[in-house]
MDAnalysis code that builds the backbone (N, CA, C; Angstrom):
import MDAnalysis as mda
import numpy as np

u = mda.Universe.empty(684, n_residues=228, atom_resindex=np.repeat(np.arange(228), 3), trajectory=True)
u.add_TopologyAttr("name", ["N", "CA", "C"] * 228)
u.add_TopologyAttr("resid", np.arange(1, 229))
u.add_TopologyAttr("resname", ["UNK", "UNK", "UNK", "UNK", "UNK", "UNK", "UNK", "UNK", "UNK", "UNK", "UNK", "UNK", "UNK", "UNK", "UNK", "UNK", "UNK", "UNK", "UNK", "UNK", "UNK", "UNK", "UNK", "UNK", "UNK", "UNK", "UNK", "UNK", "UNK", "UNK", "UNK", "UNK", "UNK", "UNK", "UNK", "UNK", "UNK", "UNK", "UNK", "UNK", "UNK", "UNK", "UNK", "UNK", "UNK", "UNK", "UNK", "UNK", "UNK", "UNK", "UNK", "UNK", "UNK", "UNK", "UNK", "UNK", "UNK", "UNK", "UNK", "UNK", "UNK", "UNK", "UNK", "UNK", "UNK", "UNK", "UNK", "UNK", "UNK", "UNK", "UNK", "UNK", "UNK", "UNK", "UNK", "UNK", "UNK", "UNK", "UNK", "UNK", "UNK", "UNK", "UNK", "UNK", "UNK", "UNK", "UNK", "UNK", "UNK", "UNK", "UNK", "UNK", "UNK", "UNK", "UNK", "UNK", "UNK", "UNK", "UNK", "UNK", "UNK", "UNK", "UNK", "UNK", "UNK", "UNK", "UNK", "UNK", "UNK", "UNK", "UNK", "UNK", "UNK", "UNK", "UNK", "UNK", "UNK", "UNK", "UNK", "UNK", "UNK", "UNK", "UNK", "UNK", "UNK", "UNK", "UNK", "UNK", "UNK", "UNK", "UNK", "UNK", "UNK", "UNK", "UNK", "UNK", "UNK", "UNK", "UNK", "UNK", "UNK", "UNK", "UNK", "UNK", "UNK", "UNK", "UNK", "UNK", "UNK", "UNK", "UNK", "UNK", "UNK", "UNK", "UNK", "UNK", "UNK", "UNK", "UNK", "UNK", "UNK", "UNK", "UNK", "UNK", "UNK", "UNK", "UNK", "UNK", "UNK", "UNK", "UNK", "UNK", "UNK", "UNK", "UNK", "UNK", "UNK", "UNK", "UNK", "UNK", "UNK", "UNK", "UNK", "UNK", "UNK", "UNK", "UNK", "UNK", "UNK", "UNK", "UNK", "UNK", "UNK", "UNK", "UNK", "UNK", "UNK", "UNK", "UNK", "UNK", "UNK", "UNK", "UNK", "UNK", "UNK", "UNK", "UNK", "UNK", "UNK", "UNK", "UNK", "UNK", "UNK", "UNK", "UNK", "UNK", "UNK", "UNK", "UNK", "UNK", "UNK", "UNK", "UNK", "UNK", "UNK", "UNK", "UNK", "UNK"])
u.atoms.positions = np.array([
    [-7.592, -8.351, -3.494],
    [-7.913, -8.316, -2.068],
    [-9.271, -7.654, -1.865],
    [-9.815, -8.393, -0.934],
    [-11.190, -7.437, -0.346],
    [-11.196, -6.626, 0.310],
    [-12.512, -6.311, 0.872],
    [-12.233, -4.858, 2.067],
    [-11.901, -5.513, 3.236],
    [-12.407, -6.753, 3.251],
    [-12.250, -7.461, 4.988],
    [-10.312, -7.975, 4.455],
    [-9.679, -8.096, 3.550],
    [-8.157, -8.734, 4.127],
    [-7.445, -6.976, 3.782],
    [-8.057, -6.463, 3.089],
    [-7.270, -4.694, 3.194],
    [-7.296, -4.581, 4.866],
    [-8.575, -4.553, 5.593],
    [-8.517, -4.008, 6.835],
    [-7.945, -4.885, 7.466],
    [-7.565, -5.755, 7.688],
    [-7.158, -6.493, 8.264],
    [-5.534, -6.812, 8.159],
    [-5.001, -6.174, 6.789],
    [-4.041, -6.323, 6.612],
    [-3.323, -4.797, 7.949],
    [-4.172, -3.943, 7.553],
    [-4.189, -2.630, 8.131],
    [-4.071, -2.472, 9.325],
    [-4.890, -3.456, 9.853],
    [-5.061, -3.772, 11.462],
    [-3.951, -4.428, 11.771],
    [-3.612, -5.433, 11.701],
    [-1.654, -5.939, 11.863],
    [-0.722, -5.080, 12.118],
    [-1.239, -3.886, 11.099],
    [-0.129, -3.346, 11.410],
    [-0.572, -2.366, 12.579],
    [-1.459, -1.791, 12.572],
    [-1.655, -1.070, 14.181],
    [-1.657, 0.549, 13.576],
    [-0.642, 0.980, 14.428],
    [-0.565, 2.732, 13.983],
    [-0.143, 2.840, 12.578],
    [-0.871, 3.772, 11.751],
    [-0.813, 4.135, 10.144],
    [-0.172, 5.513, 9.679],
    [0.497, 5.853, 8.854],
    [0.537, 7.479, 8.689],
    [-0.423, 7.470, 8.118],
    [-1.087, 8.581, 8.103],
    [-2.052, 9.213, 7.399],
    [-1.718, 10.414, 6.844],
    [-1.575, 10.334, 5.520],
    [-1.204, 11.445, 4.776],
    [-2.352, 12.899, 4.239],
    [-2.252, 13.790, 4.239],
    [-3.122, 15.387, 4.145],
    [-2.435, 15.810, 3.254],
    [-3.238, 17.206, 2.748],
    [-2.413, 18.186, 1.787],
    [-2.695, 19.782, 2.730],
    [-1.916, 20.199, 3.151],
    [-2.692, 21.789, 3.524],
    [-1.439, 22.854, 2.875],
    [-2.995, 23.683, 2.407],
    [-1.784, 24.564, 1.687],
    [-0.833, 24.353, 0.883],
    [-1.172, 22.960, -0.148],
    [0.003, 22.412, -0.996],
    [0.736, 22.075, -0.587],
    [0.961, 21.439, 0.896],
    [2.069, 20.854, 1.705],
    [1.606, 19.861, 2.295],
    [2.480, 19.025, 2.000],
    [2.011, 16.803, 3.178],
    [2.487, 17.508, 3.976],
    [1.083, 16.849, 5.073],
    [1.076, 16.332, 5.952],
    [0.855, 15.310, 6.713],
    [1.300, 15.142, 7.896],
    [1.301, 13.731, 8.056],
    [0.905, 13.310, 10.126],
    [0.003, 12.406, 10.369],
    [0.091, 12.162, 11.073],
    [-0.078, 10.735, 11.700],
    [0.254, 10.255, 12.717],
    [0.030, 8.800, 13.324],
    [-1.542, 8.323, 14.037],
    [-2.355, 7.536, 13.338],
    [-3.372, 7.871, 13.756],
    [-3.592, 6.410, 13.697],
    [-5.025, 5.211, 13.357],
    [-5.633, 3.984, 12.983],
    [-6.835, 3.816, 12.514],
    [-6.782, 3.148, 11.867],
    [-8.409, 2.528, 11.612],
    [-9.039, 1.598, 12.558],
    [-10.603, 1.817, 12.978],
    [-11.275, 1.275, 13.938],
    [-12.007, 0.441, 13.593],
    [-12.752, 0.258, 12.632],
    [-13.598, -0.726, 11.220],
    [-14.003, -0.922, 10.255],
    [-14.498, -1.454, 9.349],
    [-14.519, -2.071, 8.297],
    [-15.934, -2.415, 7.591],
    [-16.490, -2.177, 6.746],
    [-17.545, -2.448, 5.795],
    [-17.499, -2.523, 4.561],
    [-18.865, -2.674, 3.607],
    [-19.284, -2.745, 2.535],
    [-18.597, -1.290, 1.940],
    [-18.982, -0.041, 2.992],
    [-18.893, 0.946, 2.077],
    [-17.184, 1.360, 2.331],
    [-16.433, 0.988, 3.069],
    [-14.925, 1.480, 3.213],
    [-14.412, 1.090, 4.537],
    [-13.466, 1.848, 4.768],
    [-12.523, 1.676, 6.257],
    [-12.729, 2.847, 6.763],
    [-12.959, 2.886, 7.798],
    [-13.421, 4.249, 9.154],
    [-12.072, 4.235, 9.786],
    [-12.286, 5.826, 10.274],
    [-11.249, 6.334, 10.978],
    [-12.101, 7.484, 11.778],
    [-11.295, 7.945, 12.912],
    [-12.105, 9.207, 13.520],
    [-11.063, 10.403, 13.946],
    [-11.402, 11.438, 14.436],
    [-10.348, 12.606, 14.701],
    [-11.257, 13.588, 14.737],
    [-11.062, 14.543, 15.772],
    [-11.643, 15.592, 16.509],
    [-11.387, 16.804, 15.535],
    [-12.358, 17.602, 15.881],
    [-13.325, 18.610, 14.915],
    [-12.041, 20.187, 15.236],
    [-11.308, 19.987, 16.149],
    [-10.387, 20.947, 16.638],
    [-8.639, 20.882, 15.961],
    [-8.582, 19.735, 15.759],
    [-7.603, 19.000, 14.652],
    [-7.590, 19.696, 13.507],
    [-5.842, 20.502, 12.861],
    [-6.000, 20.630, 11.430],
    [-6.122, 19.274, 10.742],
    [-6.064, 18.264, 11.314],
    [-6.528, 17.044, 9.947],
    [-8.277, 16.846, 10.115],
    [-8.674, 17.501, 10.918],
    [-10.132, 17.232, 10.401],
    [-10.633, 18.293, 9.368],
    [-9.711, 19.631, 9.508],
    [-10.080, 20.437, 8.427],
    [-9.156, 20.377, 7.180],
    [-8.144, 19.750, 6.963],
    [-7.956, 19.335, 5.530],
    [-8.361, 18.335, 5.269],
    [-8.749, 16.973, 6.192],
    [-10.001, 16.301, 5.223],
    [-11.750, 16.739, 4.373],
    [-11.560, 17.146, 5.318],
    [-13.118, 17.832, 4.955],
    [-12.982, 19.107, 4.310],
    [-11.962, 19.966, 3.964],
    [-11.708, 21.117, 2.903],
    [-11.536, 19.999, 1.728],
    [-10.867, 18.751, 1.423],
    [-10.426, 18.028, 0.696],
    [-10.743, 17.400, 0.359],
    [-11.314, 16.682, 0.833],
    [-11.681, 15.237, 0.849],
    [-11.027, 14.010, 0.524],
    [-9.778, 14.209, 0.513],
    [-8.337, 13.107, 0.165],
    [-7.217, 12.662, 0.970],
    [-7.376, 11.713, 0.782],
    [-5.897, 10.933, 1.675],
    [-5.006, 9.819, 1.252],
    [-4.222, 9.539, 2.094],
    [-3.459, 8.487, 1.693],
    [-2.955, 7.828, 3.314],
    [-2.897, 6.534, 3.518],
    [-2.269, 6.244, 3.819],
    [-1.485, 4.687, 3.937],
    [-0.356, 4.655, 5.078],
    [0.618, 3.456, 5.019],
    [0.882, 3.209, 5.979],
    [1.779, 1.996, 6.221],
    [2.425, 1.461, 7.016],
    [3.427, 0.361, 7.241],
    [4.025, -0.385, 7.977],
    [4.726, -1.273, 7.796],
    [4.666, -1.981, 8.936],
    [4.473, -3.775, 9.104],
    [3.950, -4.145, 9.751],
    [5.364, -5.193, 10.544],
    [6.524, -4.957, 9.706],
    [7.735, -5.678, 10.459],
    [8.664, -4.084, 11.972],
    [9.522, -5.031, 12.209],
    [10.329, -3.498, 12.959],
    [10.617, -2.400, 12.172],
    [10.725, -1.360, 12.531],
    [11.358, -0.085, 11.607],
    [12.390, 0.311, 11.972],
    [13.067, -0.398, 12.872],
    [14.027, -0.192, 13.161],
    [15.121, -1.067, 11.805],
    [16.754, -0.049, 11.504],
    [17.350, -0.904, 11.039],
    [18.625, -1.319, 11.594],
    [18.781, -2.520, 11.714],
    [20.492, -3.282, 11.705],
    [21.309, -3.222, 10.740],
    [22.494, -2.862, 10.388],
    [23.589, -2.902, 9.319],
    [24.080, -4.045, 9.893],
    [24.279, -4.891, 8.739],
    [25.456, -6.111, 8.653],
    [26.896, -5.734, 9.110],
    [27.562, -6.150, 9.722],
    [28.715, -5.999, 10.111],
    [29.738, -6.426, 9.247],
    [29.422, -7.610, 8.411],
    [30.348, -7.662, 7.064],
    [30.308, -7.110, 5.956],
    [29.075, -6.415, 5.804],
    [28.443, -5.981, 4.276],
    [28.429, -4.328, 4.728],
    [28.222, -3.665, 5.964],
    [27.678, -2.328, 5.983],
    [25.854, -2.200, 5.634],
    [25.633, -3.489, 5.310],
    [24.121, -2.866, 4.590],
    [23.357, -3.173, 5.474],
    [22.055, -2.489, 5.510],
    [20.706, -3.002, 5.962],
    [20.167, -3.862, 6.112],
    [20.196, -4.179, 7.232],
    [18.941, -5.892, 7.209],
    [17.469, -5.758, 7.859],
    [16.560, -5.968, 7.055],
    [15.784, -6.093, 7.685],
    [14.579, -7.324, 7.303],
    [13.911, -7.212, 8.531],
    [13.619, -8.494, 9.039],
    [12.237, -9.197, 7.752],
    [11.926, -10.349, 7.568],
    [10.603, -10.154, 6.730],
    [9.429, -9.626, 7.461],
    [8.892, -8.833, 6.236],
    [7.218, -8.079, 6.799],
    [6.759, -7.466, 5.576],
    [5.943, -6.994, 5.583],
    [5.083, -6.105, 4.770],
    [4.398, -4.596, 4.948],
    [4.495, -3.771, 4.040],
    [4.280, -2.964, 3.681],
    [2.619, -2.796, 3.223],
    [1.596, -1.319, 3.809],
    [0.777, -1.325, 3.026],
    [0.553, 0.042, 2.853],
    [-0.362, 0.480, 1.639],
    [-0.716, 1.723, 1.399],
    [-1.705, 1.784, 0.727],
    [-2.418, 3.201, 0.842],
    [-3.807, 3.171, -0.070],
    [-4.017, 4.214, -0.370],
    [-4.195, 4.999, -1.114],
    [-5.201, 6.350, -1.304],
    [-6.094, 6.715, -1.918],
    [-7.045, 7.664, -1.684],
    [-8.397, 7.517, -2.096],
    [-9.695, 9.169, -1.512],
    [-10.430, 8.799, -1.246],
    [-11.885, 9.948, -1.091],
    [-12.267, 9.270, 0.261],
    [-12.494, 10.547, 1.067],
    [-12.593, 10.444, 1.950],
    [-13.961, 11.396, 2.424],
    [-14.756, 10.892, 3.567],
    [-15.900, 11.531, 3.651],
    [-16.807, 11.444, 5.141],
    [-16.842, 12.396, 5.803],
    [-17.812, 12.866, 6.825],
    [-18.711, 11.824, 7.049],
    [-19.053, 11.214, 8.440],
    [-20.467, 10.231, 8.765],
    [-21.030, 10.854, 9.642],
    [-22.134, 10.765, 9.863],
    [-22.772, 11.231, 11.122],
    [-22.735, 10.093, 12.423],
    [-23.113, 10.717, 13.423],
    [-23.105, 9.680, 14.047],
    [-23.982, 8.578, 14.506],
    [-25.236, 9.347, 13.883],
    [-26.545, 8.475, 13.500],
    [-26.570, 7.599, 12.401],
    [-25.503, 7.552, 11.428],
    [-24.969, 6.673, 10.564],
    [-24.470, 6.078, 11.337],
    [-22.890, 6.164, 11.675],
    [-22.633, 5.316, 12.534],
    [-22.891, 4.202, 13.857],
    [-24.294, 5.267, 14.337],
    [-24.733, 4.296, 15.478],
    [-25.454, 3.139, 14.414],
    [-26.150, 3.084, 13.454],
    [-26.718, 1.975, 12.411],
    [-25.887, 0.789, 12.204],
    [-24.516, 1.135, 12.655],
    [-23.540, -0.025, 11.715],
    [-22.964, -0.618, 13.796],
    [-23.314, -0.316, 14.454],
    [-22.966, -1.303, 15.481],
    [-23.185, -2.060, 15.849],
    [-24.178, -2.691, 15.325],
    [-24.000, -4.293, 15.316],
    [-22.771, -5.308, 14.787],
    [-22.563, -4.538, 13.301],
    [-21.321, -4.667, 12.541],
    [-20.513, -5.462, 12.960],
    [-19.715, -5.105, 14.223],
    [-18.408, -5.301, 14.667],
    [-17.949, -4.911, 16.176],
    [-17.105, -5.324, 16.906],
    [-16.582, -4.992, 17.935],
    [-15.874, -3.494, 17.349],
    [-15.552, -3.048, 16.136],
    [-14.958, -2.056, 16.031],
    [-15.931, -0.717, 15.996],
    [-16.791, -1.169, 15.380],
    [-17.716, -0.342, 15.731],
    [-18.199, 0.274, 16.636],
    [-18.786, -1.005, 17.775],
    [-18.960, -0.592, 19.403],
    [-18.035, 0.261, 19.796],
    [-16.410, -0.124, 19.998],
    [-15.720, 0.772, 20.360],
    [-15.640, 2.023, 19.913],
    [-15.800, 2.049, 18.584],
    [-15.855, 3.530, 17.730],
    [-16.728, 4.560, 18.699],
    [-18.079, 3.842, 18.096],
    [-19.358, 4.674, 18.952],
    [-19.115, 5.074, 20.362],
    [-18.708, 4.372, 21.112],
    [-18.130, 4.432, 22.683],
    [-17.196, 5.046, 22.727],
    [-16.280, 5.696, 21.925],
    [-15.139, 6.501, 22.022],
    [-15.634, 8.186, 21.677],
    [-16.980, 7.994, 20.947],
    [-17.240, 9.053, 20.786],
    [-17.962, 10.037, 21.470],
    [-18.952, 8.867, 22.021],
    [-19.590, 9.230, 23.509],
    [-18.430, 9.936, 24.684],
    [-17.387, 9.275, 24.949],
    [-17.065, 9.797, 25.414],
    [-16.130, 11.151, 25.676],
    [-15.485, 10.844, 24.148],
    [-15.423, 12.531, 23.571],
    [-15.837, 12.931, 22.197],
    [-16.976, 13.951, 22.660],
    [-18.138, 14.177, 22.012],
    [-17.568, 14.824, 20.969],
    [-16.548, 15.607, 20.487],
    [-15.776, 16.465, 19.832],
    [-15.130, 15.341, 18.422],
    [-15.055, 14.210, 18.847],
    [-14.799, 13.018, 17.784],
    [-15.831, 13.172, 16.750],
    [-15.175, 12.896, 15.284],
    [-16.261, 12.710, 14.291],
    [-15.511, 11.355, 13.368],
    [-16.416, 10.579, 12.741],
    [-16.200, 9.393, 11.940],
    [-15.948, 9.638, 10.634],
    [-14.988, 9.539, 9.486],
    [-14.643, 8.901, 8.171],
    [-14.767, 7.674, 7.919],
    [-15.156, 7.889, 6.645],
    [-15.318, 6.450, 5.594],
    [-14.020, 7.188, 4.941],
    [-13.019, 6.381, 4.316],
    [-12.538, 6.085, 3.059],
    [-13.046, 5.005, 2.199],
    [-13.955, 6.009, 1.532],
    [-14.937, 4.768, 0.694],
    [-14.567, 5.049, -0.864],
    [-13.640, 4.974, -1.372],
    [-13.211, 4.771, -2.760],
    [-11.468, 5.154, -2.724],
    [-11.106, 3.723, -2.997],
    [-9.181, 4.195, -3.114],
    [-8.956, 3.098, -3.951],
    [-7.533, 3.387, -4.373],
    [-6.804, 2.375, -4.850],
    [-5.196, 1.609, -3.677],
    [-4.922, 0.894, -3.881],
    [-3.484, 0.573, -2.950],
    [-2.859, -0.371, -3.796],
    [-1.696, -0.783, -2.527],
    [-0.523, -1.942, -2.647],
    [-0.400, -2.433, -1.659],
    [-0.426, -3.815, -1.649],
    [0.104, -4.688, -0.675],
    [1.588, -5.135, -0.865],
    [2.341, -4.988, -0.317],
    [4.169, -5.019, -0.593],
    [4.592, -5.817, 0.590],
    [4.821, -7.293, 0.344],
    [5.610, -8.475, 0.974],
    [7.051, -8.388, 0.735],
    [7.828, -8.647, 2.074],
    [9.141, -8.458, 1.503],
    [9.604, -9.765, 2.679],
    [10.637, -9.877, 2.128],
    [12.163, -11.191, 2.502],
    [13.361, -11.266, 1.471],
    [14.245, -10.092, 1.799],
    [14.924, -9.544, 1.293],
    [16.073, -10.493, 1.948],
    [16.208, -11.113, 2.696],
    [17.325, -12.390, 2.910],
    [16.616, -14.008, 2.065],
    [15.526, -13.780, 2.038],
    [14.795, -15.152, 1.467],
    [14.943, -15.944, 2.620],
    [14.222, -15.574, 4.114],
    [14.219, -16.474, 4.767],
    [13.042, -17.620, 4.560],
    [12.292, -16.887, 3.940],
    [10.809, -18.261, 3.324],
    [10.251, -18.596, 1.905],
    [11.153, -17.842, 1.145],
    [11.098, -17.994, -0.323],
    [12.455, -17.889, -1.338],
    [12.642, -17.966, -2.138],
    [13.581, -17.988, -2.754],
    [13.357, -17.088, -4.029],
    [12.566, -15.826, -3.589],
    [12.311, -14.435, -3.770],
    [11.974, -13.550, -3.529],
    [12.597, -12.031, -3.616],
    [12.705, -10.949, -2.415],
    [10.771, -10.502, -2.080],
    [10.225, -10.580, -2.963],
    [8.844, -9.454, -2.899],
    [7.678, -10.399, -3.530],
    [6.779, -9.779, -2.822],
    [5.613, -10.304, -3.483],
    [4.641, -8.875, -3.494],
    [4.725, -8.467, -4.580],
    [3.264, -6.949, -4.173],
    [1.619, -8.113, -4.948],
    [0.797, -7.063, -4.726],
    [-0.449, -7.054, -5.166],
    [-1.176, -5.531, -4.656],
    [-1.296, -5.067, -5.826],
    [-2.414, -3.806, -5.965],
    [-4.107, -3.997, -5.821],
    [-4.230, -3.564, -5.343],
    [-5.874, -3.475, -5.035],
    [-6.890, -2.321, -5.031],
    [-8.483, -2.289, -5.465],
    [-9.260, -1.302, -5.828],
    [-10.162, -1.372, -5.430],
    [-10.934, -0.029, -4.518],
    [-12.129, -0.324, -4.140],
    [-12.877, 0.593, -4.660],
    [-14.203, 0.232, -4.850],
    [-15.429, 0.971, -5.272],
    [-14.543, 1.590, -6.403],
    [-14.273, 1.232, -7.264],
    [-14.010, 2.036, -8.623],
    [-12.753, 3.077, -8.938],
    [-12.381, 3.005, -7.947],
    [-11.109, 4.245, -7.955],
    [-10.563, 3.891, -9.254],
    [-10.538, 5.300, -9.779],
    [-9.457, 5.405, -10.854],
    [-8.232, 5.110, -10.585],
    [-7.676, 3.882, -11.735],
    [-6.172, 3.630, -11.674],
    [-5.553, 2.971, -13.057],
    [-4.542, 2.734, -12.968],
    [-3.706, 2.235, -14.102],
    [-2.462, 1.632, -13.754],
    [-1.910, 1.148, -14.611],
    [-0.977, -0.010, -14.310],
    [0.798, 0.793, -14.351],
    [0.962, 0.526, -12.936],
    [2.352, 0.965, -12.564],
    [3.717, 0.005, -12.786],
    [3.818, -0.097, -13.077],
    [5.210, -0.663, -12.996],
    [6.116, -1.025, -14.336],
    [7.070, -2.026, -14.969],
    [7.420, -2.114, -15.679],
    [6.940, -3.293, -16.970],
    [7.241, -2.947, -18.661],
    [7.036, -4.339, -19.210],
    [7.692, -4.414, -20.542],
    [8.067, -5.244, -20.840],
    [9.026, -5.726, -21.903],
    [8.127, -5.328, -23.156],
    [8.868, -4.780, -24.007],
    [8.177, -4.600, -25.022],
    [8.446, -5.123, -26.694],
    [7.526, -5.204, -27.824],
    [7.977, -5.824, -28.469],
    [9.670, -5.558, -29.071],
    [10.250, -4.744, -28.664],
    [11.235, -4.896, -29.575],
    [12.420, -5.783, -29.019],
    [12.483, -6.372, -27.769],
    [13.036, -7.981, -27.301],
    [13.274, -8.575, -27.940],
    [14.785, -8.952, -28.290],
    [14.953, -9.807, -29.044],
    [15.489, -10.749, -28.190],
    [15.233, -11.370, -26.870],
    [15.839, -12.541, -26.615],
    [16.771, -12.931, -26.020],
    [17.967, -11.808, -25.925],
    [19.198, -11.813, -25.321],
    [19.635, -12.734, -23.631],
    [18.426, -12.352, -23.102],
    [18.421, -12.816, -21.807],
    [18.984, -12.500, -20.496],
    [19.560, -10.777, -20.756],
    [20.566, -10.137, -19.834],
    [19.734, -9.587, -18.809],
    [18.299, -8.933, -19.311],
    [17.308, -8.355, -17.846],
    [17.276, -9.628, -16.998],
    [16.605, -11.102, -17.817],
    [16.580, -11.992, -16.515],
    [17.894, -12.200, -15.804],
    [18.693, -12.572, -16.005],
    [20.165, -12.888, -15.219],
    [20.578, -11.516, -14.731],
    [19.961, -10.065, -15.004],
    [20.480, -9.243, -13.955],
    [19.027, -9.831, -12.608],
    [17.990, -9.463, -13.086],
    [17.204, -9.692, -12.462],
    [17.068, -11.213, -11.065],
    [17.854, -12.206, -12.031],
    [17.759, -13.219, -11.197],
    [19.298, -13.299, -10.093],
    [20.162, -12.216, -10.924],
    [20.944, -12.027, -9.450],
    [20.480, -11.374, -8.625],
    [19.783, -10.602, -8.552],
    [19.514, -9.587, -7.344],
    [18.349, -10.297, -6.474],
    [17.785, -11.206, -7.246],
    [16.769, -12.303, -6.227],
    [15.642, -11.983, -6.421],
    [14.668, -11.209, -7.299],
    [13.913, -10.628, -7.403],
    [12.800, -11.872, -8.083],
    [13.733, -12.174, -9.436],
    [13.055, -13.413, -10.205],
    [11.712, -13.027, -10.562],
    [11.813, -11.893, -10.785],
    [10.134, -10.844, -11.701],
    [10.283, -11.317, -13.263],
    [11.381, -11.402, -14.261],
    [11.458, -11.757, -14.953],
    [10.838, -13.176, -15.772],
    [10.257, -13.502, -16.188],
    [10.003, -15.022, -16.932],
    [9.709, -14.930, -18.527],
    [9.982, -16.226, -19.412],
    [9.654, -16.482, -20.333],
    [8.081, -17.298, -20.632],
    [7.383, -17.526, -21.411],
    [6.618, -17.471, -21.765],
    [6.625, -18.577, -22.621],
    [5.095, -19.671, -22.862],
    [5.128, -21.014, -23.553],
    [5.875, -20.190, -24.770],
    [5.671, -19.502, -25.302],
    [6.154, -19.016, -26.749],
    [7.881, -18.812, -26.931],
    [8.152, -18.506, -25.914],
    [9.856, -18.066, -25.712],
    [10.101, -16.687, -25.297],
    [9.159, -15.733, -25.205],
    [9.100, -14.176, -25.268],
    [9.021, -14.377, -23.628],
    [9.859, -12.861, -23.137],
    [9.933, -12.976, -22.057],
    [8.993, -11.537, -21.774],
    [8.456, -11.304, -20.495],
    [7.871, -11.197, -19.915],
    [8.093, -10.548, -18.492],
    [7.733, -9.461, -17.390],
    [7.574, -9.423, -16.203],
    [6.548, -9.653, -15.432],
    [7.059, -10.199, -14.556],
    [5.912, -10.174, -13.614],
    [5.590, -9.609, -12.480],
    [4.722, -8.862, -12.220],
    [4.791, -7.114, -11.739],
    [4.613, -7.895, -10.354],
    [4.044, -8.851, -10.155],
    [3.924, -9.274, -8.231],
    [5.162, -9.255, -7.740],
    [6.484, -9.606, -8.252],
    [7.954, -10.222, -7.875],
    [8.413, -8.718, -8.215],
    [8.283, -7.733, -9.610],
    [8.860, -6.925, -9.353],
    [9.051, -5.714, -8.592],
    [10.776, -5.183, -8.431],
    [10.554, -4.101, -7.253],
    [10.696, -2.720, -7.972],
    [10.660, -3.037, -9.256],
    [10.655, -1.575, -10.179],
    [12.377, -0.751, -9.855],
    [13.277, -1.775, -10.112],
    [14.840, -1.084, -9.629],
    [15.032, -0.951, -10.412],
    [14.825, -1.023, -11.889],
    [15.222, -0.288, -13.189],
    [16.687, -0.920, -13.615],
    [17.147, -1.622, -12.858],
    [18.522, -2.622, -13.593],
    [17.960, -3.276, -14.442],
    [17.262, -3.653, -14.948],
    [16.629, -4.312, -16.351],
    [16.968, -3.119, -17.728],
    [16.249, -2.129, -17.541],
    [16.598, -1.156, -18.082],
    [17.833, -0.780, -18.556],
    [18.529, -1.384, -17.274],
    [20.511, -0.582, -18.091],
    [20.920, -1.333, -18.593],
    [20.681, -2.861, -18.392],
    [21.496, -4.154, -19.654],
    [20.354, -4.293, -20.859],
    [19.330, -3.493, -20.955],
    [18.289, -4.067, -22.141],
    [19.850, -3.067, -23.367],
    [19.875, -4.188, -24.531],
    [20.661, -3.533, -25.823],
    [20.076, -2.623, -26.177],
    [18.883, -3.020, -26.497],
    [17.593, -2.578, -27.553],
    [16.694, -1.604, -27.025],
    [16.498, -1.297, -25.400],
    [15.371, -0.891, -25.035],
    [14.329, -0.927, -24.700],
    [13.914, -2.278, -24.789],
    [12.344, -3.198, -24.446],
    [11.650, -2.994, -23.423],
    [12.469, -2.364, -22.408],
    [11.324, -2.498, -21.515],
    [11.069, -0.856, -20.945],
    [10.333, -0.980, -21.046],
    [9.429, 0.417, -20.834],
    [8.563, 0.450, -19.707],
    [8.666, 1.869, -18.681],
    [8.379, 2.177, -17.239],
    [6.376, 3.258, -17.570],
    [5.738, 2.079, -16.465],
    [4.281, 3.011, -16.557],
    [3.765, 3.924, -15.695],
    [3.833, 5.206, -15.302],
    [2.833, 5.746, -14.530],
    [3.308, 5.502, -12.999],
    [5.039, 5.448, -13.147],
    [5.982, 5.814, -11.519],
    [6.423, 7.034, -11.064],
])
């Protein structure tokens, strides 16, 4: 993904948590992103705010959201949870101070911009962030399979270089074949599992949801968890 379908994915969804550290403790508040560039995603928040002083003691964040209801329904025959299809996003990364003479440069940019700048004018106490280096996840879900005939679709994404590494699960050589991760896997609807022109099977980290039932029918042990 780029920076223009990250923000945009971001923008769908509207209000974001935005995650802090103060004092070795998350924090968290409801806030948005206003626009979008080459160098990151902007956000703003007043100079009187403890989140403007654990960003700027810090310089780190995180945040997410979810772009279906959050509300949940229980099934009336099952007891369980239903919820509706949507997606999930998150990111974290370095975060950093603009001026507003930077910022007035980039209003041509965008309607988000204009508004930015115009919000600040009018309260002068506003200051602008870049999150200009993170890593994320994009997390699709249809956990009934109303449009696919599998629960998830993720994709991870990196900007400007953020350090990262590969999360999730993968079969390893000592597989011998059995075929019990896919058939747990393909009951639960997930269908992350596949074989390979060769016969060796394989995950595939977009479909998987990292539930670790692969793990309890492997005989042998094969599949091995990265960096969760």
């Amino acid at each position: 993904m780029d920076i223009k379908e990250i923000y945009e994915k971001f923008d769908q969804i509207g209000c974001l948590t935005f995650a802090t550290i103060d004092e070795g403790y998350p924090e968290t508040r409801i806030a948005h992103l206003f626009a979008y560039d080459e160098e990151g995603l902007y956000f703003r928040t007043m100079t009187v705010k403890p989140f403007y002083r654990q960003i700027t003691e810090n310089g780190k964040m995180s945040i997410c959201g979810m772009s279906a209801s959050p509300h949940v329904v229980h099934s009336e025959a099952t007891g369980l949870p239903i919820f509706e299809p949507g997606f999930t996003m998150k990111a974290t990364g370095d975060v950093r101070e603009i001026t507003f003479e930077e910022l007035l440069k980039k209003e041509h940019k965008s309607q988000g911009f204009v508004m930015g700048i115009k919000d600040i004018r009018r309260y002068p106490d506003l200051r602008a962030f870049v999150m200009d280096r993170f890593r994320g996840e994009y997390y699709d879900y249809d956990f009934d399979l109303a449009t696919r005939d599998h629960k998830i679709i993720r994709e991870s994404f990196n900007f400007n270089d953020f350090p990262t590494k590969f999360r999730g699960m993968k079969i390893n050589d000592k597989c011998i074949g059995c075929n019990q991760c896919k058939e747990q896997c393909d009951t639960k609807l997930f269908k992350a599992i596949e074989i390979d022109e060769s016969g060796g099977y394989f995950i595939n980290n977009k479909h998987c949801d990292v539930c670790g039932d692969c793990t309890l029918v492997c005989p042998v042990g094969a599949i091995d968890r990265y960096s969760m």
